[in-house]
TORKOL-4160 file (C-alpha; in steps of 0.2 Angstrom, whole numbers, padded with zeros to 4 digits, m for minus):
168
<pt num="1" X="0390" Y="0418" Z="0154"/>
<pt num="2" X="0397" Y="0435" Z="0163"/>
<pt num="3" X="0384" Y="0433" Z="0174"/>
<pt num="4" X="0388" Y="0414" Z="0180"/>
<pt num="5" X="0407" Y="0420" Z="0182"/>
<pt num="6" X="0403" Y="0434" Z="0193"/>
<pt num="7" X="0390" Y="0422" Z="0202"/>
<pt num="8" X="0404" Y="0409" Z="0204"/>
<pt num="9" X="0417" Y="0423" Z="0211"/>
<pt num="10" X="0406" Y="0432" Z="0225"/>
<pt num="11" X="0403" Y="0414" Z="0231"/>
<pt num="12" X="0421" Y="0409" Z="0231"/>
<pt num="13" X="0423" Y="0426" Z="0241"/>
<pt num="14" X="0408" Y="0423" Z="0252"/>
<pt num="15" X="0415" Y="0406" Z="0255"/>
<pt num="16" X="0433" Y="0412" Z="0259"/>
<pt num="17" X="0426" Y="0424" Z="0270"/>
<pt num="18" X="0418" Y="0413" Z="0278"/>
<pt num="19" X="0434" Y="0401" Z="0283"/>
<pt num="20" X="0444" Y="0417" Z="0288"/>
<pt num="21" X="0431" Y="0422" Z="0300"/>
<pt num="22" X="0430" Y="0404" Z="0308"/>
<pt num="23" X="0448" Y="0405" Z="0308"/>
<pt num="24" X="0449" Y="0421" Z="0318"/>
<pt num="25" X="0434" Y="0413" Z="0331"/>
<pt num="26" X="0442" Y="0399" Z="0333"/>
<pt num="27" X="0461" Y="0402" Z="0333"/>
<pt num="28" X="0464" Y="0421" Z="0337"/>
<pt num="29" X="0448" Y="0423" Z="0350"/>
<pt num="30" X="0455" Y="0411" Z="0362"/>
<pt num="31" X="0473" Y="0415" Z="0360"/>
<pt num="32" X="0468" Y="0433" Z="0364"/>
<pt num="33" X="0456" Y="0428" Z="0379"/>
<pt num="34" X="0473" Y="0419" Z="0386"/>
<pt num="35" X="0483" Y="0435" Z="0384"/>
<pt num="36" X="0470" Y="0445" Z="0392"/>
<pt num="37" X="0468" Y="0434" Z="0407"/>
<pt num="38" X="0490" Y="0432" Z="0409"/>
<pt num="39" X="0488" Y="0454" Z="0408"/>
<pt num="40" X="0474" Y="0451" Z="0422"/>
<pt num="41" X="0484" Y="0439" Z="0433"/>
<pt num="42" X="0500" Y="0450" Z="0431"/>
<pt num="43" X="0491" Y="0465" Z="0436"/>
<pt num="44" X="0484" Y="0457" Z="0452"/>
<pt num="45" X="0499" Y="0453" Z="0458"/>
<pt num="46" X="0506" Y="0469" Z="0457"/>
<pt num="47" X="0490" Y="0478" Z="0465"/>
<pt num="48" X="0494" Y="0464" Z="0480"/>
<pt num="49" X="0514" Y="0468" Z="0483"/>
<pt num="50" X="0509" Y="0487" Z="0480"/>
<pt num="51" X="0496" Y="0487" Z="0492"/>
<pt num="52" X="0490" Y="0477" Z="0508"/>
<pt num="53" X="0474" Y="0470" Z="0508"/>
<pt num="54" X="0469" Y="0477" Z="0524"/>
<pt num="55" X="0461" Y="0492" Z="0522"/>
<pt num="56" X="0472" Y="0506" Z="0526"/>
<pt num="57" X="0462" Y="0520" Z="0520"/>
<pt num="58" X="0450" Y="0516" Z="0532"/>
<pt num="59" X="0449" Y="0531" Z="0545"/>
<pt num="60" X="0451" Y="0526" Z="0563"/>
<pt num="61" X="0439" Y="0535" Z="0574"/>
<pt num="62" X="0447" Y="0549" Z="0588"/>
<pt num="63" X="0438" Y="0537" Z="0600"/>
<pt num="64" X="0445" Y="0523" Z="0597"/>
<pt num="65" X="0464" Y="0530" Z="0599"/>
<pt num="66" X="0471" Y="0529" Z="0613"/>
<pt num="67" X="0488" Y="0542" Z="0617"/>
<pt num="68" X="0502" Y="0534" Z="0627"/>
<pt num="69" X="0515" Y="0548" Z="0632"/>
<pt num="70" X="0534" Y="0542" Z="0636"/>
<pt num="71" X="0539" Y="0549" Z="0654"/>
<pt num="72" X="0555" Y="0559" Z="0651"/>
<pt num="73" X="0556" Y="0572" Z="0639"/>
<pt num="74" X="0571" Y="0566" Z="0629"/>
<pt num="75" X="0585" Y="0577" Z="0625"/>
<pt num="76" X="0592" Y="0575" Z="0608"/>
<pt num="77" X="0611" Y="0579" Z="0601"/>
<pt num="78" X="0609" Y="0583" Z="0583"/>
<pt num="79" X="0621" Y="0583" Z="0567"/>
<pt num="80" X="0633" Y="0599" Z="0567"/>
<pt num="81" X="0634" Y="0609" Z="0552"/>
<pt num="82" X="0644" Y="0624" Z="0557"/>
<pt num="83" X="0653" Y="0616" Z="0574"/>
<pt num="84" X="0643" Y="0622" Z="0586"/>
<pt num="85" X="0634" Y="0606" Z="0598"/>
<pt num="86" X="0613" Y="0609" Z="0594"/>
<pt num="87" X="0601" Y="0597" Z="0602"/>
<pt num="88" X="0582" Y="0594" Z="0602"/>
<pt num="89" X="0571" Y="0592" Z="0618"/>
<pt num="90" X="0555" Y="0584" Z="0612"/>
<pt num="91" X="0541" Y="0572" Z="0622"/>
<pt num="92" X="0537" Y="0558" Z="0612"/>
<pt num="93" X="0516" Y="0551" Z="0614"/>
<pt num="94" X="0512" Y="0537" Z="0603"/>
<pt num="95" X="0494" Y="0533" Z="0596"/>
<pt num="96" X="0487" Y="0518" Z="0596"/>
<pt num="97" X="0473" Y="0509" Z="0589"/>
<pt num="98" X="0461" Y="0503" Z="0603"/>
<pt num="99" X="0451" Y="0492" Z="0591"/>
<pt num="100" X="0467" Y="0485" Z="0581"/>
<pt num="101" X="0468" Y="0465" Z="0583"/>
<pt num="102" X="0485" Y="0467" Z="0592"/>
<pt num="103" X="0484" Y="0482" Z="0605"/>
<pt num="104" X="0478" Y="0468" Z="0618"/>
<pt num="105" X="0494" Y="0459" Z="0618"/>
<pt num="106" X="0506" Y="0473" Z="0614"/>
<pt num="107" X="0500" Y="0490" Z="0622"/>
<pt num="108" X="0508" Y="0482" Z="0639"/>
<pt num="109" X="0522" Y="0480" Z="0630"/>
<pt num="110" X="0526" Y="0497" Z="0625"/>
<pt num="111" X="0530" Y="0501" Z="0645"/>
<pt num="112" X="0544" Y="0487" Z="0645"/>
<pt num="113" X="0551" Y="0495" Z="0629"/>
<pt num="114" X="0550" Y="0511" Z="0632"/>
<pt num="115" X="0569" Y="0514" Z="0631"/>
<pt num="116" X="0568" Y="0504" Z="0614"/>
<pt num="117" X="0555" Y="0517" Z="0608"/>
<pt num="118" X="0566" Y="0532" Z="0617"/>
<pt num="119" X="0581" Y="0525" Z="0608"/>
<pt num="120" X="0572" Y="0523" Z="0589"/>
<pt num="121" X="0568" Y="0541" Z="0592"/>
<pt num="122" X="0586" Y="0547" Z="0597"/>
<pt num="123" X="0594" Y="0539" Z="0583"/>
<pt num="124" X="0581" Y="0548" Z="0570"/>
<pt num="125" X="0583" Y="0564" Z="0576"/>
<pt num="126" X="0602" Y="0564" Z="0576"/>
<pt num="127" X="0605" Y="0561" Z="0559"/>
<pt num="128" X="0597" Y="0579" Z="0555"/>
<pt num="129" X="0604" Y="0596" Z="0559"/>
<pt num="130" X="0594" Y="0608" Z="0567"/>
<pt num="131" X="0589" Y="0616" Z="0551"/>
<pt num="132" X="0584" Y="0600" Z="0544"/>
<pt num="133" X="0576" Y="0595" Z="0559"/>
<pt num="134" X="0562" Y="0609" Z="0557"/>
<pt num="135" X="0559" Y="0606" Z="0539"/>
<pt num="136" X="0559" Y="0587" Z="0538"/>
<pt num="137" X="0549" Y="0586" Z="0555"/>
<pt num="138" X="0535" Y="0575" Z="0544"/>
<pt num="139" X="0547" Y="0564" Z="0537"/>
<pt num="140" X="0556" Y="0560" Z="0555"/>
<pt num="141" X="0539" Y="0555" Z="0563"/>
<pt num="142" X="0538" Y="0544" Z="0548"/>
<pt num="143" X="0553" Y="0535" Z="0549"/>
<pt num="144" X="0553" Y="0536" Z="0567"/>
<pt num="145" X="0532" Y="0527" Z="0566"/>
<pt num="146" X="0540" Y="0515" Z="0554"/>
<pt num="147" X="0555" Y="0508" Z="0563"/>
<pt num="148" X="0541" Y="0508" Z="0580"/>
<pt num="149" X="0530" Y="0497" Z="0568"/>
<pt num="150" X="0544" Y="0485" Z="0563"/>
<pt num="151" X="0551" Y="0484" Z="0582"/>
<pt num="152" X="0533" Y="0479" Z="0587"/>
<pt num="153" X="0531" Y="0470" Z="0571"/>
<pt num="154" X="0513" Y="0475" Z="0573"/>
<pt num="155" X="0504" Y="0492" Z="0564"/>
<pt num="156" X="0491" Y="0496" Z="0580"/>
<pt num="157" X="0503" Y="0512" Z="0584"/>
<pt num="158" X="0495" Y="0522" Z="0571"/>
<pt num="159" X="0504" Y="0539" Z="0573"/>
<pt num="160" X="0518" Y="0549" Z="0582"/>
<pt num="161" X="0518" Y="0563" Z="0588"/>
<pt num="162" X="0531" Y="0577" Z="0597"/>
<pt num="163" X="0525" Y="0589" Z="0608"/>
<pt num="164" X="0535" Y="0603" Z="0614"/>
<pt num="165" X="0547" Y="0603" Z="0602"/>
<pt num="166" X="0562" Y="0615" Z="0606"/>
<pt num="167" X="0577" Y="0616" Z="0595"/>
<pt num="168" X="0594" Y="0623" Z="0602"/>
């Protein structure tokens, strides 16, 4: 008789076990698939705003750049920090990207709006004292390649670069 009894309750088990295991297949299995696809779809969008999908790792070679150099050397006032007048004489080249989509259309362009480019410069370099100047040199060429991008509203200027760079 004990033996029928503990027969009868490792098949009750086994049968319960069996239910709970359909239950997790068939209700938590595709509740989590769901959840892991939402997580995917989330993380997608993210990788898209952070970055574009044009590959800009993508090293451009030195023959394909082309070097534009503005005319004038451009004479800079900078921010005063002990009340004397300091200024900047830098040349200003741009690089461009020879094989970019748009450097057909817009390399002309950058003649006609040379003084645009010469003003985007002067306005970066002024906000800086001459002490800040020669630290944060990397950072103005940045601002100053990012606000030439945006005027152009086009990324075939790839780089800018100040040659003969003297602080007074």
């Amino acid at each position: 008789m004990k033996k029928n009894i503990l027969t009868i309750i490792i098949m009750a088990m086994s049968l319960i076990n069996i239910i709970l295991s359909a239950v997790i297949v068939f209700v938590i299995v595709p509740t989590s698939n769901k959840t892991n696809q939402l997580v995917s779809k989330v993380a997608s969008i993210i990788d898209l705003e952070l970055e574009s999908p044009e590959n800009r790792d993508v090293a451009i070679a030195v023959s394909d750049i082309v070097v534009h150099e503005l005319d004038d050397k451009l004479t800079i006032n900078l921010k005063s920090d002990d009340g004397e007048s300091h200024f900047a004489l830098v040349t200003v080249s741009l690089s461009i990207n020879s094989k970019h989509k748009d450097t057909e259309a817009l390399q002309p362009k950058i003649q006609e709006n040379e003084n645009e480019i010469k003003e985007i410069v002067t306005e970066e370099f002024s906000k800086y004292t001459v002490t800040e100047v020669s630290e944060k040199k990397d950072e103005i060429k940045q601002q100053v390649l990012t606000r030439i991008q945006e005027y152009f509203q086009s990324d075939f200027i790839v780089n800018v670069s100040f040659g003969n760079f003297l602080l007074q």
